[in-house]
N, C-alpha and C positions, 0 to 999 in steps of 0.2 A: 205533367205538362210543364214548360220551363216556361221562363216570366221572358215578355217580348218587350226589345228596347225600341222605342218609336223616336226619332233622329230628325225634327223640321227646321226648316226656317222659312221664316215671314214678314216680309217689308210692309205690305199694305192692310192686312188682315183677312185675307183671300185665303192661303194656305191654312191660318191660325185655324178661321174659320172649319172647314173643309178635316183638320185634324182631329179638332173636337166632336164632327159630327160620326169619323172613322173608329175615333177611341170611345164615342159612347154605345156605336153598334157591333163595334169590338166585343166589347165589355173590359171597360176603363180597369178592372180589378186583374186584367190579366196584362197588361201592357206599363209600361216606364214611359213617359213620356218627355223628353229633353228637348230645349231649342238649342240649334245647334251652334247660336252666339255664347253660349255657356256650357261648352262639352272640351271633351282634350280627348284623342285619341283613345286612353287610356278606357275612356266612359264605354267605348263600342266594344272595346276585348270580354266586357263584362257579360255580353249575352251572345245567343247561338243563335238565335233569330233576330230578325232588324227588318222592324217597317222605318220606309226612307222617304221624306216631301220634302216639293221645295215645286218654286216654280222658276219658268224662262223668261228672262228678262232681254227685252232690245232684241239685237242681234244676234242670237243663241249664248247669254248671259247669265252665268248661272246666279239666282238669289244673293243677295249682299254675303248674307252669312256665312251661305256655305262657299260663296266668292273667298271671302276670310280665310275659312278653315280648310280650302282645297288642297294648299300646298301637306297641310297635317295626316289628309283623311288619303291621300297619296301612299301614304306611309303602314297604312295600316293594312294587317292580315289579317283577309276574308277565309281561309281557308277552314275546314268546315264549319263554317258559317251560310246561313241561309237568309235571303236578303230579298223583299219585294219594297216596292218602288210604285211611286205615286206621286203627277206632278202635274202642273197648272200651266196651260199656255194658253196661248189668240191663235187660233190658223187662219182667221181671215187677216188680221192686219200686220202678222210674223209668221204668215203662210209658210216662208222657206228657212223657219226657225222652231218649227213649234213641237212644244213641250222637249228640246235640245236638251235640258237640264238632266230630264232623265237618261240621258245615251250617256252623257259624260260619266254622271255617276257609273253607271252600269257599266264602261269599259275598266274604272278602275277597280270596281269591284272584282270582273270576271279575272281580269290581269294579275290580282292579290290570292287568286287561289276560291273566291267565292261562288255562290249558286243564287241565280236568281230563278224566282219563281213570278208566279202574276201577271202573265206577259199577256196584253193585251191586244184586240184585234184591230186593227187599221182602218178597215170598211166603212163604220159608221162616222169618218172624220174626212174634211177637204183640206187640205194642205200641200205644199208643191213639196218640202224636205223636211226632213226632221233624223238626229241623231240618234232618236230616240226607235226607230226603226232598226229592229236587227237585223245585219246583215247579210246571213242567211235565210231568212224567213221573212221576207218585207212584208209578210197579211199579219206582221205582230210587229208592238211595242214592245221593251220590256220589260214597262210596266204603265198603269192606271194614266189613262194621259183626260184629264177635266180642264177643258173650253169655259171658264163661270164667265168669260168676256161675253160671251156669244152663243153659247147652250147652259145656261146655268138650270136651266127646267131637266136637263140627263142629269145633273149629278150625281144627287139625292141617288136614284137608281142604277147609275153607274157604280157608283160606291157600294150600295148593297149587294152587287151583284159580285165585284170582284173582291171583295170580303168572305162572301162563301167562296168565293175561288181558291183565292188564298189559303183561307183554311184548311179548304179540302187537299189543295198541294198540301199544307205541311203537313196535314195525317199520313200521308204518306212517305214523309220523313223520318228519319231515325231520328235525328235531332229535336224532332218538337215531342217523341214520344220517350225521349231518352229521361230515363232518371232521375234527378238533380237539378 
């Protein structure tokens, strides 16, 4: 099994929070954890798997940091690369913005040659838009989308849940069962 880079950033300690509770039901001994105010493109080439947070901010805004590092993470090749996504928004008071953050990433991802997995279901959430909605498939995110504004009582079990998701996609990856 190959070592999984985990990629956040966090203005308020919302996300920080939410990482630490991901990588300790992970199992913190299988994951790298970076914020990604202290990363260079160079840090993601490093691994084949990538858990990716961040939350939306304002008007579909992505996190300071990864606001920062967008023009860099543009640049980088996903290609077989496997990539799930988990991100923090409001859909009552950024109803027609929420959890945004994750769709941005995820076009550049898919754009760069990458695969996402994690994609989550739309139903249990009210919101008028969100980019985080794939375009094909509108009863999915493309990944983990946590309301802590306004459902922080799901998280806890939202997060468990799409943790075994997750895993379960990458077992059946060549990637996560590849060699090295």
């Amino acid at each position: 099994m190959k070592k999984i880079g985990l990629f956040y950033g966090s203005d308020t300690g919302c996300t920080d929070d939410v990482t630490k509770d991901l990588t300790e039901a992970w199992g913190a001994d299988q994951i790298d954890v970076h914020e990604v105010c202290d990363v260079s493109k160079d840090d993601f080439e490093q691994y084949d798997i990538l858990l990716l947070g961040l939350s939306t901010w304002y008007d579909g805004d992505l996190q300071s940091d990864w606001e920062d590092f967008f023009d860099e993470f543009q640049e980088i090749d996903f290609t077989d690369k496997v990539i799930a996504i988990y991100g923090l928004g409001d859909q009552v008071g950024y109803t027609e913005y929420f959890v945004d953050g994750i769709g941005i990433l995820a076009e550049v991802i898919l754009k760069n040659g990458g695969q996402i997995i994690g994609h989550w279901p739309v139903a249990e959430y009210n919101f008028r838009e969100s980019k985080a909605v794939i375009p094909d498939n509108e009863d999915m995110f493309y990944g983990l989308a946590i309301d802590n504004d306004n459902e922080s009582n799901l998280t806890d079990t939202r997060l468990e849940k799409w943790i075994d998701q997750v895993k379960t996609e990458l077992e059946q990856t060549t990637v996560y069962n590849a060699v090295g």
